[in-house]
C-alpha positions as CSV (number, residue, x, y, z in Angstrom):
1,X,133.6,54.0,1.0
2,X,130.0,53.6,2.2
3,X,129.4,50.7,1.0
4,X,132.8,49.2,1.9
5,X,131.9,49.6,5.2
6,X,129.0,47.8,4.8
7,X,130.5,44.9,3.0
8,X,133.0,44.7,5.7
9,X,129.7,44.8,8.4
10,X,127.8,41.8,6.4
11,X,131.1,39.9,6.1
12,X,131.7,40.1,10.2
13,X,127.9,39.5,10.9
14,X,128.5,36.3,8.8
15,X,131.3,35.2,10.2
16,X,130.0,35.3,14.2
17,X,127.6,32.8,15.1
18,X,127.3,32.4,18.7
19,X,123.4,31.2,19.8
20,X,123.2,28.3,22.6
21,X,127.0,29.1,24.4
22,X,127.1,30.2,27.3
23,X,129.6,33.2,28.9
24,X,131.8,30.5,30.6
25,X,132.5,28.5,26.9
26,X,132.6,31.9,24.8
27,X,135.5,33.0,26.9
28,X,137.4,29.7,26.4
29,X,136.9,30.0,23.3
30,X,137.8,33.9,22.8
31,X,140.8,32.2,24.2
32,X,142.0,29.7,21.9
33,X,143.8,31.3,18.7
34,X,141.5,30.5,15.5
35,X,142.7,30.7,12.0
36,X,140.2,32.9,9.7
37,X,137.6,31.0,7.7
38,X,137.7,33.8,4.9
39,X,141.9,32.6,4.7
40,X,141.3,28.9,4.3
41,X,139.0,29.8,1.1
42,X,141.4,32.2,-0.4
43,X,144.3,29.9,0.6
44,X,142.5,27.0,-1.4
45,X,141.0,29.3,-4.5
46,X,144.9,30.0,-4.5
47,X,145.1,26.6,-5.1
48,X,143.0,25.6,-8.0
49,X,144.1,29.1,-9.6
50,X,147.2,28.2,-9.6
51,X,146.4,24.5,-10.7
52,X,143.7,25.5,-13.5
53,X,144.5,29.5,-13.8
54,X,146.7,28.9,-16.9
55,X,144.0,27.7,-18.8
56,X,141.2,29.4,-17.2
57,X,142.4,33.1,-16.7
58,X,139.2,34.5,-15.0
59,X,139.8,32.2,-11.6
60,X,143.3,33.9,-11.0
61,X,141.3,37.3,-11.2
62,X,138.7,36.2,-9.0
63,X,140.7,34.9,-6.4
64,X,143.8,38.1,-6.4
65,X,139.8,40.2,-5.7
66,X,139.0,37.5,-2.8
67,X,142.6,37.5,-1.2
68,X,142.4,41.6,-1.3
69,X,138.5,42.3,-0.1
70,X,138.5,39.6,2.5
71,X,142.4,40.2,4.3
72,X,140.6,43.3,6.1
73,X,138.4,40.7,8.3
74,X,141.9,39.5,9.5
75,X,142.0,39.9,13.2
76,X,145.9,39.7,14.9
77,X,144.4,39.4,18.3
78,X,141.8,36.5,17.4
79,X,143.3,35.0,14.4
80,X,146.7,33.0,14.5
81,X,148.6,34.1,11.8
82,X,147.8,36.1,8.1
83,X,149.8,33.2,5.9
84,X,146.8,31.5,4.2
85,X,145.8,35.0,2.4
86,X,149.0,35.9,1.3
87,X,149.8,31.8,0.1
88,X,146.5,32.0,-1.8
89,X,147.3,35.9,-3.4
90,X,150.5,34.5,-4.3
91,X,149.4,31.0,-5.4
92,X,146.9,33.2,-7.6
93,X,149.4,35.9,-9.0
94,X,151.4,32.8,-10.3
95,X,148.6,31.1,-12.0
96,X,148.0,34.6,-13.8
97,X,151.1,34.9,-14.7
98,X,151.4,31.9,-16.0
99,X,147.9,32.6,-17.9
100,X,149.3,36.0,-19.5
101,X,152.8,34.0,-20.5
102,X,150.8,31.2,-22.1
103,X,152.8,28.9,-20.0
104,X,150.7,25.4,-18.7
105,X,151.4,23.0,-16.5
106,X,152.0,19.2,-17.6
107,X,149.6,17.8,-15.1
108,X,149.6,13.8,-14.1
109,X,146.1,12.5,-14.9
């Protein structure tokens, strides 16, 4: 649980970088609704395990461990809305799915 915690630290230092604003632009900003970086990445490694996952089971794995370790930096008073983590878990849970049914996709190339 220790080191959770500091995984959860590291993860909220890196995701807050605030050097040259000044009080007046950091509360407009604190104002405007953001959508959570950590989401967009597990929303589009959703993507490409879904896409590639039935060939290549270990990026369904990978992302399904993403979605879970970074939904916890989700913030309901900062962030707009939780959709691109669960998208992206169940974009992933499909591709390995897929991957344990053998199934592919006929892809247009």
């Amino acid at each position: 649980m220790r080191l959770y915690k500091k995984y959860m630290e590291f993860i909220k230092r890196f995701s807050q970088d605030d050097e040259g604003i000044t009080e007046a632009d950091k509360a407009y900003l604190d104002r405007i609704p953001k959508q959570n970086r950590f989401g967009l990445v597990a929303m589009f490694m959703g993507g490409v395990s879904f896409t590639f996952g039935p060939v290549y089971g270990f990026l369904p794995v990978i992302t399904i461990a993403l979605c879970m370790l970074t939904y916890k930096t989700f913030d309901k008073e900062k962030e707009d809305n939780p959709w691109p983590f669960y998208i992206g878990f169940i974009l992933s849970l499909i591709g390995f799915l897929m991957f344990l049914g053998q199934v592919t996709h006929r892809l247009i190339i």
